[in-house]
N, C-alpha and C positions, 0 to 999 in steps of 0.2 A: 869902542863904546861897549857897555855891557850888554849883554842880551836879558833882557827882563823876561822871563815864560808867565803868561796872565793864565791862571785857571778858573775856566767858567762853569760848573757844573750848570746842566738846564731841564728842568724836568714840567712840560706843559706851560711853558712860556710864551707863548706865540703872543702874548700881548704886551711882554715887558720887553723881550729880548733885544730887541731890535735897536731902544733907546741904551742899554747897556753896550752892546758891539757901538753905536753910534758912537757912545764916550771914550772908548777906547780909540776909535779912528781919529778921534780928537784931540790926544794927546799929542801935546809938543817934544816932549822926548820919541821919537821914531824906532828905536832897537826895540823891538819888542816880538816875541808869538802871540797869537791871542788861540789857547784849546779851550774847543767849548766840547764838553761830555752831555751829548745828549741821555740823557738815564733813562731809557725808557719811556719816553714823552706819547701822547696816544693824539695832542694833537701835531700842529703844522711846526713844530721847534727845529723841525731835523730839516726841515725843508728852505727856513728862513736862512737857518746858520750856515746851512749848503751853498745859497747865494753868496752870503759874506764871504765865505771860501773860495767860491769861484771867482768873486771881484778881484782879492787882495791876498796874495800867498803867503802874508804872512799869518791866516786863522787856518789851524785843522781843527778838523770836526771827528770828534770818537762817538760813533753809533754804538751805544750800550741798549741790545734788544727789549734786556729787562732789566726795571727798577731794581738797582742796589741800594738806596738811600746816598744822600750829601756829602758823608764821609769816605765811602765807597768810591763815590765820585771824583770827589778830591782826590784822594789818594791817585786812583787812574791817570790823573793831569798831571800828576808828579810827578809820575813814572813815564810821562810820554815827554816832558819837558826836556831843552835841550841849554835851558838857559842856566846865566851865573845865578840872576836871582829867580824866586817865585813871586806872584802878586797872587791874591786873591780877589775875585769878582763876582757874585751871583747874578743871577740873571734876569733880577727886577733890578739890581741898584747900580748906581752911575758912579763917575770918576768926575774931577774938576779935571780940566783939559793941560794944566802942573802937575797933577797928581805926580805921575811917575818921576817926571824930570825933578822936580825936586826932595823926593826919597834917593834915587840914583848917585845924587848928588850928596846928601847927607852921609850915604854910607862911602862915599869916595874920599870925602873929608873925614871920617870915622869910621877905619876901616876895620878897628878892631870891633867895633858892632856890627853883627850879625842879624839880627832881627829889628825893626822899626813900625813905628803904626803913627797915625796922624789922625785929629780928632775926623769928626762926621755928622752932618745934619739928617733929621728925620725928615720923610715928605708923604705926601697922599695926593690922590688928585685934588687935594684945595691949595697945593705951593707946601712950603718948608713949614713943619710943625713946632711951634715955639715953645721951650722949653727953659722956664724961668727958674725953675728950682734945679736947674743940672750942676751949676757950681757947688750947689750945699752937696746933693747927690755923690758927685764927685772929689771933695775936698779930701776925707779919709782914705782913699784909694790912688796909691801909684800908678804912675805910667810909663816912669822911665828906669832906670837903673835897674838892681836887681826888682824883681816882684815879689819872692818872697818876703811875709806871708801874703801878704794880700790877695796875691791874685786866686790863692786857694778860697776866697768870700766872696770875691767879686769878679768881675771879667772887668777888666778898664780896658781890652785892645779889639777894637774893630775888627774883625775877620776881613772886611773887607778895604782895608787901609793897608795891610801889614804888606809891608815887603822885607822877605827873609833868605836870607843865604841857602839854597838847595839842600846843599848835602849838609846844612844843619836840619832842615825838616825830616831827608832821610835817614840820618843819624837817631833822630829820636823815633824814627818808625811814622811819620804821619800821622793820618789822624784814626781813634781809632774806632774800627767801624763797630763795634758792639755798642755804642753810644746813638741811642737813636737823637738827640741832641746836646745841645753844651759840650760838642764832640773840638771847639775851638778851646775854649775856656782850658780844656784838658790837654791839649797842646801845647797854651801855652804853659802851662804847670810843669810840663816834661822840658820844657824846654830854658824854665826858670831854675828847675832843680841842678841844670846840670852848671850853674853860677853865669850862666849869660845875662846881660844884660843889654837891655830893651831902650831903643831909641823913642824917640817922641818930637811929633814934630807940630808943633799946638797951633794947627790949621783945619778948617772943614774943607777934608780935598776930597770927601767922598759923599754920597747922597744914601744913605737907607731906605729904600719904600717900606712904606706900612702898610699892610693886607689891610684889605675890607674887614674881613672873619675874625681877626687877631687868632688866639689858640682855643676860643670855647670850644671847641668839638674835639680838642685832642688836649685840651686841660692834664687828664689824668697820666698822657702818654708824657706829657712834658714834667709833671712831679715825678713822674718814676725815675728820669733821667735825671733828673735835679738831684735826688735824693741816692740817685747811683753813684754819681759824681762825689757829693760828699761824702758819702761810703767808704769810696775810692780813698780819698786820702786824709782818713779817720784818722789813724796813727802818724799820718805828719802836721793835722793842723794841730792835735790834743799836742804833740811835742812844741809844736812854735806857741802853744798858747791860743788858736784863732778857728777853734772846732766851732765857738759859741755865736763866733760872731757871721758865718759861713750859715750856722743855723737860723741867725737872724737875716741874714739877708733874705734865707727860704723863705721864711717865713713870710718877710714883705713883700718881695715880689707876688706871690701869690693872694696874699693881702690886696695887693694893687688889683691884681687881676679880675678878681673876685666884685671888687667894687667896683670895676670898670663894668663888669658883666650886670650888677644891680643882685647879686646875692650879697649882701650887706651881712647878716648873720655869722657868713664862713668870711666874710673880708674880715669885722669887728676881731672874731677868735684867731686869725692870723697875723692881726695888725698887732693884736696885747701879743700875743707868742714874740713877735720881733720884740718888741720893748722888752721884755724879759729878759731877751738873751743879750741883747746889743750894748755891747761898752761907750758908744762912742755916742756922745752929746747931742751934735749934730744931727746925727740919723735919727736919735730916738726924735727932736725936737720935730722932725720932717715924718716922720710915722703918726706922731702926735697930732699932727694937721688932719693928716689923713684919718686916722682915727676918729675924730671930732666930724671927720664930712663923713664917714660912714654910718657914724651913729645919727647925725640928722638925718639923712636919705632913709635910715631903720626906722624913724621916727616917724616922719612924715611920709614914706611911702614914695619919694619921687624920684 
């Protein structure tokens, strides 16, 4: 059987963690590590995860004294990892109790795929978060085969779904820590470029928690990294053609965000900036919505 190495970075977790390791003991496929990297955590993470460890020898625990950031993190699990493949996990979100056993198996049947992801439901403490317009969302964006270009606009693959062959992750170097986010998205881009192609396996076998806070207080930390990333690979989307449409997605996400926040003014001038840029029908029709709810909420104040 294969050895899966699960990589959990955990940084002040002590209220998620617990249900994350749970998921993981509850998987049907057995071959598995589970490393959790504590980063620096200031409260109880290091003490929970220690239990875990002490219970069941297949969880180590790497005490990192001080905060390196997610990708830092990551990377450390890679490097302590003993397995054929890696999974990724963070340390608020869950697994479906398949998850593993059926990626394991997908790349056994398909052996010449090397990296795999499988969809993911959103959640909060009110249950699963419905998301009606994810098809539209998603229609222009690949998930299987090669990803270029696409994946240089968008991120279609869960961080926390992928399971990828090791010393393909080593080969491209990991992730990389000068990204204080969208440190995945940029992974997989290294990892498209080099003509692999991306399995897909169209199940929610993973759970995403949604923060309380979402990014308002680090708003501006997360457009830097946005905007670094596209930076990044200026001269390969301008060659594929898809610089514009990479700038449109900027745009709307933080369009979104902005309206989520109830700053309507910066949502409106982010929401037109995507329509400007964006080729594809669909999206603009789906910003178009959005647009129309921003400019009433501007209107009416609510």
């Amino acid at each position: 059987m294969q050895l899966v190495s699960i990589i959990m970075p955990a940084f002040n977790a002590a209220a998620t963690i617990s249900a994350s390791v749970e998921s993981v003991l509850a998987q049907t496929y057995r071959n598995w590590e589970l490393i959790i990297i504590n980063d620096g955590s200031s409260d109880n993470t290091v003490g929970l995860a220690t239990k875990y460890a002490q219970a069941d020898n297949r969880i180590v625990v790497v005490d990192l004294k001080k905060n390196g950031g997610l990708p830092n993190a990551r990377n450390q699990g890679i490097n302590k990892a003993t397995g054929d493949f890696v999974a990724f996990l963070d340390s608020d979100d869950t697994w479906a109790p398949e998850k593993l056993n059926k990626q394991v198996n997908f790349h056994l049947k398909q052996p010449t795929i090397k990296i795999s992801h499988t969809g993911f439901d959103l959640f909060n403490a009110g249950g699963v978060v419905k998301r009606p317009l994810k098809r539209i969302v998603e229609f222009n964006y690949k998930k299987s085969g090669n990803l270029i270009p696409s994946i240089y606009c968008k991120n279609s693959v869960g961080v926390l779904t992928v399971m990828a062959d090791k010393e393909l992750i080593q080969k491209v170097g990991g992730f990389d820590i000068n990204l204080w986010t969208m440190e995945d998205q940029d992974l997989w881009i290294r990892i498209a470029k080099l003509g692999e192609e991306f399995g897909y396996i169209n199940e929610d076998l993973a759970s995403y928690r949604l923060g309380s806070g979402g990014i308002t207080n680090k708003i501006n930390k997360y457009k830097n990294a946005y905007r670094k990333l596209i930076a990044k690979y200026k001269v390969e989307t301008i060659e594929t053609k898809s610089y514009r449409l990479a700038l449109a997605n900027y745009y709307r996400y933080f369009g979104i965000v902005y309206l989520k926040e109830g700053a309507y003014k910066l949502s409106l001038l982010y929401l037109v900036k995507s329509i400007k840029f964006d080729r594809y029908l669909l999206d603009r029709f789906l910003t178009s919505i959005l647009l129309s709810k921003a400019l009433l909420k501007s209107v009416f104040k609510r």
